[in-house]
DSSP file (Angstrom, degrees, kcal/mol; ACC not computed):
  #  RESIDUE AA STRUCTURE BP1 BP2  ACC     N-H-->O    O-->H-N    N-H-->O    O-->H-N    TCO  KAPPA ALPHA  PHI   PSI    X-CA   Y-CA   Z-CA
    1    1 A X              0   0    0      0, 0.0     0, 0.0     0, 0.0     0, 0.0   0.000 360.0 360.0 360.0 134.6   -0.3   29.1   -3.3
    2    2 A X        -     0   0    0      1,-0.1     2,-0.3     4,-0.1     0, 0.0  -0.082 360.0-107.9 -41.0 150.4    1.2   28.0    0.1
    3    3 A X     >  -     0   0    0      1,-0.1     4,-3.5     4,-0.0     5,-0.2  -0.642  27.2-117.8 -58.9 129.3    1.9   30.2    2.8
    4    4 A X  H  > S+     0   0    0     -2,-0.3     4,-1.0     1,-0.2    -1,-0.1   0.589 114.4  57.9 -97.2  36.7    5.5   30.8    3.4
    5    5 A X  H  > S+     0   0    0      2,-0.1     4,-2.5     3,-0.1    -1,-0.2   0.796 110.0  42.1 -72.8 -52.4    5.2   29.3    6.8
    6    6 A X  H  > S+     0   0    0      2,-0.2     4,-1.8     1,-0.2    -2,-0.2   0.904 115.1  52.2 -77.3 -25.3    4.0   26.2    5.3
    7    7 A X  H  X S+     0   0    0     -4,-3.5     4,-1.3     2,-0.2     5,-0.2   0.980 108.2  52.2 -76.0 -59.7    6.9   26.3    2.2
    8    8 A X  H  X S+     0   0    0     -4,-1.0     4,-1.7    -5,-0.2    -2,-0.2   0.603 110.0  45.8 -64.7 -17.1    9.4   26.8    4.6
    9    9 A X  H  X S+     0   0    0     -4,-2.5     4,-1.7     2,-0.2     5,-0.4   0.981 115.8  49.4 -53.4 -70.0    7.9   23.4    6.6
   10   10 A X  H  X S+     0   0    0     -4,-1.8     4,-3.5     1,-0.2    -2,-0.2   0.849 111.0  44.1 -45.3 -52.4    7.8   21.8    3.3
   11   11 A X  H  X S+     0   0    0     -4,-1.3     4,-1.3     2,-0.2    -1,-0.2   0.975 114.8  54.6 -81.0 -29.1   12.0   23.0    2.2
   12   12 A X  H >X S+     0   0    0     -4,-1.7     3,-3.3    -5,-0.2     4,-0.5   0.964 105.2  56.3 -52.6 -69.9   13.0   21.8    6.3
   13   13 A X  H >< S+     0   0    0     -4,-1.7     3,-1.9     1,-0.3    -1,-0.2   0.882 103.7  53.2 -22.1 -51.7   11.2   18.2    5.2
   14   14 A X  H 3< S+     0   0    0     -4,-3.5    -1,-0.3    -5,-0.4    -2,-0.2   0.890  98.6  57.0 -40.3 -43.6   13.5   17.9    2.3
   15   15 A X  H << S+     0   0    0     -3,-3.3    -1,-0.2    -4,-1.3    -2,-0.2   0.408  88.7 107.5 -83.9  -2.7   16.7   18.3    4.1
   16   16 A X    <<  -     0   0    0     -3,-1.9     2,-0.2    -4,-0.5     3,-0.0  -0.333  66.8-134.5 -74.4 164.7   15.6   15.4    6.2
   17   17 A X    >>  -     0   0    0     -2,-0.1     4,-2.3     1,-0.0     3,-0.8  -0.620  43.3 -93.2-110.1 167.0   17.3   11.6    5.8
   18   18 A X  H 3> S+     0   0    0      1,-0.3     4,-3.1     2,-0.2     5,-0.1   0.857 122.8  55.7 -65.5 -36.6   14.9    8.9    5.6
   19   19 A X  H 34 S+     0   0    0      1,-0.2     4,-0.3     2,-0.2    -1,-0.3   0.658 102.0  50.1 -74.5 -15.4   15.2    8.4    9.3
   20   20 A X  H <> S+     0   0    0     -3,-0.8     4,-2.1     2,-0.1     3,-0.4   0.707 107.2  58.1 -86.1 -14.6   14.4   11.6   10.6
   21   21 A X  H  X S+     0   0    0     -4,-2.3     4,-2.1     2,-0.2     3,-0.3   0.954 111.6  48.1 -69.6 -47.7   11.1   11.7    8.3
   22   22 A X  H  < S+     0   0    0     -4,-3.1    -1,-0.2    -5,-0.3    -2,-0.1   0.700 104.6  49.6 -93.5  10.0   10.4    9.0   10.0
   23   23 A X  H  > S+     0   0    0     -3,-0.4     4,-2.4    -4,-0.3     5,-0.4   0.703 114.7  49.7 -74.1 -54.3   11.0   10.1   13.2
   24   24 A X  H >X S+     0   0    0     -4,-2.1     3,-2.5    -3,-0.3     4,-2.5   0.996 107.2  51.6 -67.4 -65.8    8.8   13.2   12.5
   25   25 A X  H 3X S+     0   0    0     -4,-2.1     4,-1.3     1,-0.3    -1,-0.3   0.626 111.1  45.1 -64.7 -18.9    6.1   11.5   11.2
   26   26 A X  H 3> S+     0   0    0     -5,-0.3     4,-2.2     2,-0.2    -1,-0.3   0.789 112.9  55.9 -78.8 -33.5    5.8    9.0   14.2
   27   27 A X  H <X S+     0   0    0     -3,-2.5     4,-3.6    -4,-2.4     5,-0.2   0.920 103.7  51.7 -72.9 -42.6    6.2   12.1   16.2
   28   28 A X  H  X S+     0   0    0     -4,-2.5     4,-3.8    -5,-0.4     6,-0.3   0.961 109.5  52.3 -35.8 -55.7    3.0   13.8   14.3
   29   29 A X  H  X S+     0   0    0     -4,-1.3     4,-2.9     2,-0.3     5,-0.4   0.988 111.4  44.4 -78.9 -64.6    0.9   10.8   15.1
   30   30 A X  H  < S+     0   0    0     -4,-2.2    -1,-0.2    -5,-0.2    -2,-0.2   0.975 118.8  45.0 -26.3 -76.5    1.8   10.9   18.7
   31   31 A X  H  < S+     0   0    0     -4,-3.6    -2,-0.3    -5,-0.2    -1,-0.2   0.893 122.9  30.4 -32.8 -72.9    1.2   14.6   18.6
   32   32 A X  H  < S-     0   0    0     -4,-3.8    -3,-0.2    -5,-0.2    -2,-0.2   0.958 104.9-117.2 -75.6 -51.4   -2.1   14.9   16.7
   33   33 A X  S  < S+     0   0    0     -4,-2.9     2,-0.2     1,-0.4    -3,-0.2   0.267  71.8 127.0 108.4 -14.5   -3.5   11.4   17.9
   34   34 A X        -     0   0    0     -5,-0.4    -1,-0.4    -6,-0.3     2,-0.2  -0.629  56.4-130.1-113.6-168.6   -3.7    9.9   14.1
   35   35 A X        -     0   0    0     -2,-0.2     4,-0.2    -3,-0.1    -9,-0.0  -0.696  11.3-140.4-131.1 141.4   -2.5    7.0   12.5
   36   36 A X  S    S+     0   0    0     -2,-0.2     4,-0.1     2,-0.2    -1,-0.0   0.557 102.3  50.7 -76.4 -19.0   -0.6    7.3    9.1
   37   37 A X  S    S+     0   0    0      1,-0.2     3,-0.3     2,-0.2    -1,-0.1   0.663  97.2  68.4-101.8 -25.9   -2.1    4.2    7.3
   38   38 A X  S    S+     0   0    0      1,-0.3    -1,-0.2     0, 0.0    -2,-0.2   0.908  99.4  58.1 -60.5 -22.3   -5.5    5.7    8.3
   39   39 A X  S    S+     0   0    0     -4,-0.2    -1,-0.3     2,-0.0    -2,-0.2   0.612  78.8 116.9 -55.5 -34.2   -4.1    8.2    5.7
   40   40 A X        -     0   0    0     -3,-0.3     2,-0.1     1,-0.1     3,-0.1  -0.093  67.7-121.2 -51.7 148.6   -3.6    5.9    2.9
   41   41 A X        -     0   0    0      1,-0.2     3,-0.1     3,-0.0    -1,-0.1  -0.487  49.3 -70.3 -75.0 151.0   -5.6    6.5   -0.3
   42   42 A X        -     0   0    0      1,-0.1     2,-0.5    -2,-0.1    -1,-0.2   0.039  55.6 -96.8 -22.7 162.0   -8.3    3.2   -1.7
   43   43 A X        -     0   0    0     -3,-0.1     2,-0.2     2,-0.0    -1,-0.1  -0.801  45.0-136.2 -97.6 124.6   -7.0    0.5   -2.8
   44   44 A X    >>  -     0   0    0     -2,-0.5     3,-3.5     1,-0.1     4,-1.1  -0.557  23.1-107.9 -94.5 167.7   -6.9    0.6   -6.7
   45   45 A X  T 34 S+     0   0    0      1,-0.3     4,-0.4     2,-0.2    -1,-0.1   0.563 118.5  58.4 -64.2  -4.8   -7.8   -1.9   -8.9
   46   46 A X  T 3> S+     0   0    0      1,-0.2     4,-2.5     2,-0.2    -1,-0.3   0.516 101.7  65.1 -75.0 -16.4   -4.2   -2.7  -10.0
   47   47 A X  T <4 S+     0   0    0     -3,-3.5     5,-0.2     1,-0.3    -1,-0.2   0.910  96.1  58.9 -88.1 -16.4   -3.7   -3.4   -6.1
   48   48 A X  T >X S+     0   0    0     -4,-1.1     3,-1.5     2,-0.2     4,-0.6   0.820  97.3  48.6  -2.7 -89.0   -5.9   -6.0   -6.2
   49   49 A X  G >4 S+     0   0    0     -4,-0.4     3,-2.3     1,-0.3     4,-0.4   0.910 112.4  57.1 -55.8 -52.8   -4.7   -8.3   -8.5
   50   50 A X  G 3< S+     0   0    0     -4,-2.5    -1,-0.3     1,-0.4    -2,-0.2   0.235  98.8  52.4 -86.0  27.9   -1.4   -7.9   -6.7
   51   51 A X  G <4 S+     0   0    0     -3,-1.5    -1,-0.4    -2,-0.3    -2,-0.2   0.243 111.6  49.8-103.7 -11.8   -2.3   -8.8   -3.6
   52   52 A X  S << S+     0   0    0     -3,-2.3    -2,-0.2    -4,-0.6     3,-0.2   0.585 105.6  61.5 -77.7  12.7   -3.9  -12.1   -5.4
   53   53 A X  S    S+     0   0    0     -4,-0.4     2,-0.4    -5,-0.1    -1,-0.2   0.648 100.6  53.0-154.5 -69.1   -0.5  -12.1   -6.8
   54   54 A X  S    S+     0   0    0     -5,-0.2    -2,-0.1    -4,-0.1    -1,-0.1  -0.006  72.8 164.2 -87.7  50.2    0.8  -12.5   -3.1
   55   55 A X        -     0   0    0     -2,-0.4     3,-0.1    -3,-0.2    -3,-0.1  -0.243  24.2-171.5 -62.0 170.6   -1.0  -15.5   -1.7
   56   56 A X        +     0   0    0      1,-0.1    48,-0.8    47,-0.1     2,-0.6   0.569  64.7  63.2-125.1 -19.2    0.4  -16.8    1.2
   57   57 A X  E     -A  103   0A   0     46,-0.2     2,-0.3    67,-0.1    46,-0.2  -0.855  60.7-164.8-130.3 111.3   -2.0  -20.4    1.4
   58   58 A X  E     -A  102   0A   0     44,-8.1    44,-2.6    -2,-0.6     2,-0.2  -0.821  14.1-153.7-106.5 144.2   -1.9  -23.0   -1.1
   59   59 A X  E     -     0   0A   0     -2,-0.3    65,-1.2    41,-0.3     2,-0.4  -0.848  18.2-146.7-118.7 151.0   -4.4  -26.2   -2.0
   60   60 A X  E     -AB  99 123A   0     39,-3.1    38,-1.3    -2,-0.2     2,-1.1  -0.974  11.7-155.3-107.6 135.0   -2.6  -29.2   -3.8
   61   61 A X  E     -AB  97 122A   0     61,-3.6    61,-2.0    -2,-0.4     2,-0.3  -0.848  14.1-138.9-129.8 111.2   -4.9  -30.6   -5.9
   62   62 A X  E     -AB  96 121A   0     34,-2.2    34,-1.4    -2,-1.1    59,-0.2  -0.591  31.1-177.9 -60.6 114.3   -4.4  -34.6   -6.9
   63   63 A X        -     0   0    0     57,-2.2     2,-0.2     1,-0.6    58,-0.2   0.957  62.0 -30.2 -79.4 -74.0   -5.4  -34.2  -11.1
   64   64 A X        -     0   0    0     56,-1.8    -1,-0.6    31,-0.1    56,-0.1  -0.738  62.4-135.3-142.9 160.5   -5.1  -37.6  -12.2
   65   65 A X        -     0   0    0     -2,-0.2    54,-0.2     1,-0.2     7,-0.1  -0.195  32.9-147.7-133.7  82.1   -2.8  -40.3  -10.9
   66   66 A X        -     0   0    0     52,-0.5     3,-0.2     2,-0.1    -1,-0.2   0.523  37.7 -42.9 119.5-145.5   -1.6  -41.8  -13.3
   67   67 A X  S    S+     0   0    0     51,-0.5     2,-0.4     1,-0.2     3,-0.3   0.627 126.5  62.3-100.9 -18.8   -0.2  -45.6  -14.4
   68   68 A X    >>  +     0   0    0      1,-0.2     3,-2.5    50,-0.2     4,-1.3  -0.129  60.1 149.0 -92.0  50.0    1.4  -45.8  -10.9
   69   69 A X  H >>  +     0   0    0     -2,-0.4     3,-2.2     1,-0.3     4,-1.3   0.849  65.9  62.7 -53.5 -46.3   -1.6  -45.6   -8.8
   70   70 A X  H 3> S+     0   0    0      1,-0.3     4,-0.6    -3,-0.3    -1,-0.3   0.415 104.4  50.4 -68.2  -9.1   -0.1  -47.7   -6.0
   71   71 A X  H <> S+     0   0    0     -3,-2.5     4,-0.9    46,-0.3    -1,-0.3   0.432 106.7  55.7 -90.1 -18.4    2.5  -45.0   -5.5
   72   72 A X  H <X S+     0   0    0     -3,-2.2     4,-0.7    -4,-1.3    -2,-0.3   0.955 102.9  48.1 -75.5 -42.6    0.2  -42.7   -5.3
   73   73 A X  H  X S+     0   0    0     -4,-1.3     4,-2.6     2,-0.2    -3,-0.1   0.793 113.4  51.7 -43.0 -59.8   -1.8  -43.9   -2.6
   74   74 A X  H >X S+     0   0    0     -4,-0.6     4,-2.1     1,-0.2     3,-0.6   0.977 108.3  54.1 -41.7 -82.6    1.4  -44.5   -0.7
   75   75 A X  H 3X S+     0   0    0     -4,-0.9     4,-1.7     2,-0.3    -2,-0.2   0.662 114.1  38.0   9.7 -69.7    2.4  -40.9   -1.4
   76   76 A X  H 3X S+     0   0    0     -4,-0.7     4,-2.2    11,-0.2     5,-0.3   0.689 103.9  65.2 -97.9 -13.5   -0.6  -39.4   -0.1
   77   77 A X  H <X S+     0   0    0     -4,-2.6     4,-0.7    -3,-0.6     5,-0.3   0.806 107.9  45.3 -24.7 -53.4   -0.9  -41.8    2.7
   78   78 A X  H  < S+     0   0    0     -4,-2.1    -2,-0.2     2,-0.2    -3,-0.2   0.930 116.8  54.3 -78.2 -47.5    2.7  -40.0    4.1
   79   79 A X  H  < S+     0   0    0     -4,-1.7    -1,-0.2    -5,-0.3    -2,-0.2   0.777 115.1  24.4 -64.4 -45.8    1.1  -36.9    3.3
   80   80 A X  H  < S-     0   0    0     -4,-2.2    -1,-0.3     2,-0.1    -2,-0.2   0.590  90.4-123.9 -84.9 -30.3   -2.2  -36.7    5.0
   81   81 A X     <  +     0   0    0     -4,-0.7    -3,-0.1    -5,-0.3    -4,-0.1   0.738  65.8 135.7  85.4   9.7   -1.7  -38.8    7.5
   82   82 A X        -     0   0    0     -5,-0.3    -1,-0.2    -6,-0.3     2,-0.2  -0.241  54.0-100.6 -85.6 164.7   -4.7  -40.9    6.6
   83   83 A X     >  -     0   0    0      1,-0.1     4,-2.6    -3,-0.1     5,-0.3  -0.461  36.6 -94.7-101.2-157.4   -5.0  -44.4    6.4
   84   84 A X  T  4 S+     0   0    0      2,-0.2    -1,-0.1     1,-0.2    -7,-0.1   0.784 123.5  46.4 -38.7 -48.4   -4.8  -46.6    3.5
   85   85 A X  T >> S+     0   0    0      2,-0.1     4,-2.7     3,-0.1     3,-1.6   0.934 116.4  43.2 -40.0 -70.5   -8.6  -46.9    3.0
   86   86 A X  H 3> S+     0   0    0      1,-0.3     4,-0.7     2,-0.2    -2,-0.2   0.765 115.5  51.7 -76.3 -30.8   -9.3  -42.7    3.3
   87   87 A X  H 3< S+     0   0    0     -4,-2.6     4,-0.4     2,-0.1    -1,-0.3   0.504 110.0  45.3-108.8  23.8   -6.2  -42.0    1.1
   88   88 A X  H <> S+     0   0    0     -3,-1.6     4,-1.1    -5,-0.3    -2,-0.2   0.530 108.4  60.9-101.3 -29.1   -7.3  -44.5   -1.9
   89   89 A X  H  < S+     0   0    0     -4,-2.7    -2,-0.1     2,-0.2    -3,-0.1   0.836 111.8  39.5 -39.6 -35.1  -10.7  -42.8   -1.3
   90   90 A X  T >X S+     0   0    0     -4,-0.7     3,-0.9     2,-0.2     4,-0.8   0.850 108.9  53.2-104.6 -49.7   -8.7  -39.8   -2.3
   91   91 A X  G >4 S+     0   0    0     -4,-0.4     2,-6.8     1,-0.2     3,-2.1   0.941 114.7  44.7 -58.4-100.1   -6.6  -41.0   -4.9
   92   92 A X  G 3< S+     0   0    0     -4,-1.1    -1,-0.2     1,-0.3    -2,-0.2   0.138 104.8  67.1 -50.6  43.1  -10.0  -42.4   -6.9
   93   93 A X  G <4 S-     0   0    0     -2,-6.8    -1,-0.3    -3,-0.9    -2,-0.2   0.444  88.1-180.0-138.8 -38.6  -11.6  -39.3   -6.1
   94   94 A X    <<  +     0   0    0     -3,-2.1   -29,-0.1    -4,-0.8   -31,-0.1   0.044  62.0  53.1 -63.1 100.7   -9.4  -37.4   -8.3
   95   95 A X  S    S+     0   0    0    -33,-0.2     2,-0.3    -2,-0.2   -32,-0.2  -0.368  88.2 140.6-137.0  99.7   -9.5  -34.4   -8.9
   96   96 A X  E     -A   62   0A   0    -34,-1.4   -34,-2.2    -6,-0.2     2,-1.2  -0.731  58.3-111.2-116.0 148.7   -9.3  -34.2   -5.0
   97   97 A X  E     -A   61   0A   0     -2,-0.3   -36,-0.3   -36,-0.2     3,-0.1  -0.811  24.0-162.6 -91.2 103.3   -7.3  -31.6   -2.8
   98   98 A X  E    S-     0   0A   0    -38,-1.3     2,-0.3    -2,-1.2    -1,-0.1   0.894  73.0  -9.7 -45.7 -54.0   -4.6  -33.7   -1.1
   99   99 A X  E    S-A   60   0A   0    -39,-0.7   -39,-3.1     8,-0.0     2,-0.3  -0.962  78.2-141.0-145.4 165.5   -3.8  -31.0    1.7
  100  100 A X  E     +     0   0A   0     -2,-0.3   -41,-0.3   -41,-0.2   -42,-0.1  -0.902  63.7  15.8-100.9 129.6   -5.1  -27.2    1.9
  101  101 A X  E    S+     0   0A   0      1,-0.3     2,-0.3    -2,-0.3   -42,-0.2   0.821  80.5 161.0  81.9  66.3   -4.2  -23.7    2.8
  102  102 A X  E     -A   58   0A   0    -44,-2.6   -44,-8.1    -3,-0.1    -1,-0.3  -0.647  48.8-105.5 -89.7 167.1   -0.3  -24.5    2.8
  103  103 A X  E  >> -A   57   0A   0     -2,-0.3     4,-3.5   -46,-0.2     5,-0.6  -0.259  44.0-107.9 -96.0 157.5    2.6  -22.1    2.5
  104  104 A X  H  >5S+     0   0    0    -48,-0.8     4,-3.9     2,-0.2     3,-0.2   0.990 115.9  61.6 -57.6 -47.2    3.9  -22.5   -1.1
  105  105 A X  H  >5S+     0   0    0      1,-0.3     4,-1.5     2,-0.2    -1,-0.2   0.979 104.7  51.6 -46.2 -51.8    7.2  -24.4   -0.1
  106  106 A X  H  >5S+     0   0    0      1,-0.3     4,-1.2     2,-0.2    -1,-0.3   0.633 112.3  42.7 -82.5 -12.2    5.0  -27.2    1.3
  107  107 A X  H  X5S+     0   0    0     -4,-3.5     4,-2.5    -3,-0.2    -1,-0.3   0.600 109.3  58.1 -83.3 -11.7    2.8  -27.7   -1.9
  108  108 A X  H  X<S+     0   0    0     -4,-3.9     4,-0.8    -5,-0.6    -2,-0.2   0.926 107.6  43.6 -86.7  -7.4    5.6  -27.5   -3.9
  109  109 A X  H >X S+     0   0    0     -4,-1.5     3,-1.1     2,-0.2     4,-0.8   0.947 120.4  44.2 -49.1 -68.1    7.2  -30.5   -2.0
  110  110 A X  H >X S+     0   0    0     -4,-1.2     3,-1.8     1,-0.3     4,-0.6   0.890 110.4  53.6 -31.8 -61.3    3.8  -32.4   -2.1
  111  111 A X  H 3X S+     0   0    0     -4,-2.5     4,-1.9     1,-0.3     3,-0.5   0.735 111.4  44.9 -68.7 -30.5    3.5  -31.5   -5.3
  112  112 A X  H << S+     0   0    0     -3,-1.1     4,-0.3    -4,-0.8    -1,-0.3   0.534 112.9  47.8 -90.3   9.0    7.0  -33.0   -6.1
  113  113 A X  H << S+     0   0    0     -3,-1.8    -1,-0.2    -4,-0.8    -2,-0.2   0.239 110.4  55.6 -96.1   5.4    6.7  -36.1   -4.3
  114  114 A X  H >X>S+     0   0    0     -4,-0.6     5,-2.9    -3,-0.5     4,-0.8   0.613 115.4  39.5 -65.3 -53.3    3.2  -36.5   -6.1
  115  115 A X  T 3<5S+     0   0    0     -4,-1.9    -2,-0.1     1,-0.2    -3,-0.1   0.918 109.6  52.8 -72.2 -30.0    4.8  -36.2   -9.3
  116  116 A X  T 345S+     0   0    0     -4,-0.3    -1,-0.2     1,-0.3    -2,-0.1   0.544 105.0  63.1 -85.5  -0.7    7.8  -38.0   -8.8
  117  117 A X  T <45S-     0   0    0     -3,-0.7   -46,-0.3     2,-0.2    -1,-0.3   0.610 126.4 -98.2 -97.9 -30.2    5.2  -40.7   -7.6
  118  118 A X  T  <5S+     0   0    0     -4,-0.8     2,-0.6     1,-0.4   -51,-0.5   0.528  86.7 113.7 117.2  -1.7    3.7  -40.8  -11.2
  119  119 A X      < -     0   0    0     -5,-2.9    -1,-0.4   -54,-0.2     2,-0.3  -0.834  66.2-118.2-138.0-175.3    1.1  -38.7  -10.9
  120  120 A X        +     0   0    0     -2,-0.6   -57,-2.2   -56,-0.1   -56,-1.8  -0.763  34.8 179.4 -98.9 133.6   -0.2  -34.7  -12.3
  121  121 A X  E     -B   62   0A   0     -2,-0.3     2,-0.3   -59,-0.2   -59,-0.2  -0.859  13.7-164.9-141.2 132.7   -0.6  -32.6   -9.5
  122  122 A X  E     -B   61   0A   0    -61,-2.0   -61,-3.6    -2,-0.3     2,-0.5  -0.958  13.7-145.9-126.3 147.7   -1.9  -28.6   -9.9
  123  123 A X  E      B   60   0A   0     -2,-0.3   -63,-0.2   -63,-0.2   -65,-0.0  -0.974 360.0 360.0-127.5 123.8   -1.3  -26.1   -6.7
  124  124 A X              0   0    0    -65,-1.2   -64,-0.1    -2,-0.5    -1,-0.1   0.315 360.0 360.0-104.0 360.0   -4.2  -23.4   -6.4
């Protein structure tokens, strides 16, 4: 059982609003010299999967392209920045990564000016 120094630190804690807790606690780490996160428990295995959960970096990956190849080419021409040669390379290569480590908005663009282009595009 606590001490009832330390319960009566514990019922003052209570009565705090979220911004004096966090006022104290910043003030602690000052005080003592430690870090709060140093605090943190492992990482369980549920946290895991949900940080794979939060990627931040996406690959577009050209499947197939389709019956409209020559739109594809074009397509991924604009995309890469390649020329004509290096993005038919890419296009008959397929299943080839069109661009790499992109933010999700910008594979899902690719990915819908790929499609809209005729051909099946998966983002990993």
């Amino acid at each position: 059982m606590a001490s009832e120094k330390i319960t009566a630190i514990i019922e003052s804690v209570k009565g705090l609003t979220v911004l004096e807790l966090k006022e104290l606690i910043d003030t602690y780490c000052e005080e003592f010299g430690v870090s709060a996160v140093a605090a943190a428990a492992p990482a369980a295995a549920g946290a895991a999967a949900s940080a794979e959960e939060e990627k931040t970096e996406f690959d577009v990956i050209l499947a197939e392209a389709g019956a409209t190849k020559m739109q594809v080419i074009k397509v991924v021409k604009e995309i890469t920045g390649l020329g004509l040669k290096e993005a038919k390379a890419i296009v008959d290569g397929a299943p080839k990564a069109v661009k790499e480590k992109v933010s999700q908005a910008e594979a899902d663009d690719i990915k819908k000016k790929l499609e809209e282009a005729g051909a099946k595009v998966e983002v990993k």
